[in-house]
TORMI-491982 format. One record per residue (C-alpha): residue number from 1; z, y, x. Coordinates in steps of 0.5 Angstrom, whole numbers, plus 500, padded with zeros to 3 digits. Each point is the difference from the previous one (the first is absolute). Example, Ala and Ser with C-alpha at 12.3 -4.5 7.8 and 13.67 -1.06 7.14 Angstrom:
2
<node n="1" up="516" north="491" east="525"/>
<node n="2" up="498" north="507" east="502"/>
END
This chain:
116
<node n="1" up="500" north="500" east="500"/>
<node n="2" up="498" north="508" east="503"/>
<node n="3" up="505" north="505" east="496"/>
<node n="4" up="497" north="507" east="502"/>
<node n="5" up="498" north="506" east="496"/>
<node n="6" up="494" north="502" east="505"/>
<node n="7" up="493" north="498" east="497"/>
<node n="8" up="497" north="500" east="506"/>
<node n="9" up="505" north="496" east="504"/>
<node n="10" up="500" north="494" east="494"/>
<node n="11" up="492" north="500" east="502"/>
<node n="12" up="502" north="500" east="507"/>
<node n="13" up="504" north="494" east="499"/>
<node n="14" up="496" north="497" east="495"/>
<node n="15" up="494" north="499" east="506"/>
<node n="16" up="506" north="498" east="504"/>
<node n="17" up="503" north="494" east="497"/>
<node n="18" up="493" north="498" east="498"/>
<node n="19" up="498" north="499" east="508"/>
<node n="20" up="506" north="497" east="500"/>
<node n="21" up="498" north="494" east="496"/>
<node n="22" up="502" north="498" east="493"/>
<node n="23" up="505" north="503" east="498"/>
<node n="24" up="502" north="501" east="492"/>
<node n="25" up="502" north="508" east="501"/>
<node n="26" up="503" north="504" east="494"/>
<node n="27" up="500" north="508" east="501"/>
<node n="28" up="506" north="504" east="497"/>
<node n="29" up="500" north="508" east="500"/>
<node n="30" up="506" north="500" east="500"/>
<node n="31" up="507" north="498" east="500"/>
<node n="32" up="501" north="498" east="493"/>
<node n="33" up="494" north="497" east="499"/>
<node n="34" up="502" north="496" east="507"/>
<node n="35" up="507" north="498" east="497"/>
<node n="36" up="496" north="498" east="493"/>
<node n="37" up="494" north="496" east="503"/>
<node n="38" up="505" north="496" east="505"/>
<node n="39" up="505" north="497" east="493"/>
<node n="40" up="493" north="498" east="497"/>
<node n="41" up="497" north="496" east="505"/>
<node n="42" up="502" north="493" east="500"/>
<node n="43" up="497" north="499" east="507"/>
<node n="44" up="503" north="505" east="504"/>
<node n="45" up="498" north="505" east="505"/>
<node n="46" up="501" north="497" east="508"/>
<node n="47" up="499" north="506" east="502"/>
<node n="48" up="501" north="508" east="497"/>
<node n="49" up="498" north="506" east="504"/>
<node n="50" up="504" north="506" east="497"/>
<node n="51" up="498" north="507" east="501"/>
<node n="52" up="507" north="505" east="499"/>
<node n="53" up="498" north="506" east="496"/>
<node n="54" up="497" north="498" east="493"/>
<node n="55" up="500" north="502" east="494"/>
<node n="56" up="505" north="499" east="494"/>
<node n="57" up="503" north="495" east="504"/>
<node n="58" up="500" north="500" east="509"/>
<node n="59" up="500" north="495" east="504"/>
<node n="60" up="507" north="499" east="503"/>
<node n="61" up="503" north="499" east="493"/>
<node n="62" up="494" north="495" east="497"/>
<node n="63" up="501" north="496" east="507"/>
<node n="64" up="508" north="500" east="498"/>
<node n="65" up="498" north="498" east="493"/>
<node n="66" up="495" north="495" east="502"/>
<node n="67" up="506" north="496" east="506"/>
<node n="68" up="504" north="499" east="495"/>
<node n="69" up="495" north="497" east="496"/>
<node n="70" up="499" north="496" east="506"/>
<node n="71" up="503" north="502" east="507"/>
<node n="72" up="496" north="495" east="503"/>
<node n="73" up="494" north="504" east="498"/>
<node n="74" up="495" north="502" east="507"/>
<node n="75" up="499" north="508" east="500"/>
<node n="76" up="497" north="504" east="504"/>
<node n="77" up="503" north="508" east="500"/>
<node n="78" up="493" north="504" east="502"/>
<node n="79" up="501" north="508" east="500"/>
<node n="80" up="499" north="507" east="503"/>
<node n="81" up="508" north="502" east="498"/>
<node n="82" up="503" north="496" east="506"/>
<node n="83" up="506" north="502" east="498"/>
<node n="84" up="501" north="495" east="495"/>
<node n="85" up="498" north="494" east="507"/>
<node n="86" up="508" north="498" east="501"/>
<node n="87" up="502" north="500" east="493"/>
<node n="88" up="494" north="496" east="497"/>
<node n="89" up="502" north="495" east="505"/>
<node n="90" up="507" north="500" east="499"/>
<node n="91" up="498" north="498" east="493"/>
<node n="92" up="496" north="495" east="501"/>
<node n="93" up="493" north="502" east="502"/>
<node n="94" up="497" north="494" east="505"/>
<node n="95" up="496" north="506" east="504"/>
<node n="96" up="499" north="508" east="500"/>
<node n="97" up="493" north="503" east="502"/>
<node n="98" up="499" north="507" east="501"/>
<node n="99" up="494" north="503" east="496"/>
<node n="100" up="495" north="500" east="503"/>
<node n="101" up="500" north="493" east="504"/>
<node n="102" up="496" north="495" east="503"/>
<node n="103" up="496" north="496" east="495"/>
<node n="104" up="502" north="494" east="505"/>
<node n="105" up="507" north="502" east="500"/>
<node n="106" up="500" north="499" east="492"/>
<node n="107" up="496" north="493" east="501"/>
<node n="108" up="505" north="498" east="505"/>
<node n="109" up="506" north="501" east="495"/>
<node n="110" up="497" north="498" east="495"/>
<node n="111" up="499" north="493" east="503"/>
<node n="112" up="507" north="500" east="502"/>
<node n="113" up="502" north="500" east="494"/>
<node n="114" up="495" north="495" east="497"/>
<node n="115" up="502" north="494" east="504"/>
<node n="116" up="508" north="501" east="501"/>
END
């Protein structure tokens, strides 16, 4: 699951994870939907990208909700606010990456995440 309010961004991602291989991937432009979306789904997502400032709902508090939901959910913090690095950690993200990163930095987490 990508949980991001930048269209554009989504796109980028899209394209991404399509070179990656077959992944089924849902899209939420915010953090609310992303909360909404995870307790539908019966096959969780293995790995969530997280961006922090959404609308109606920010990424901090829809990756609370969605640990505690499941707390063994892989989620990967990716924001330009770097502030929130240490306390997205502290509350459970596998990983933080700056925005912007490395396209091989996000496929290398996201590996890691999908075979621990």
């Amino acid at each position: 699951m990508v949980v991001d309010d930048d269209r554009i961004l989504l796109n980028l991602y899209r394209i991404i994870l399509a070179e990656m291989g077959n992944y089924s991937v849902e899209f939420s432009t915010n953090g609310r939907d992303a909360v909404d979306n995870y307790r539908k789904q019966s096959e969780k997502p293995k790995v969530i990208i997280m961006d922090h400032r959404m609308p109606i709902l920010n990424g901090f508090d829809a990756m609370n909700e969605i640990l505690q939901l499941d707390g063994g959910t892989k989620i990967i913090f990716a924001s330009a606010d770097t502030t929130m690095r240490e306390p997205s950690i502290s509350m459970g993200a596998m990983a933080f990456l700056s925005k912007p990163f490395k396209i091989e930095e996000l496929m290398i987490l996201i590996n890691k995440a999908i075979n621990e």
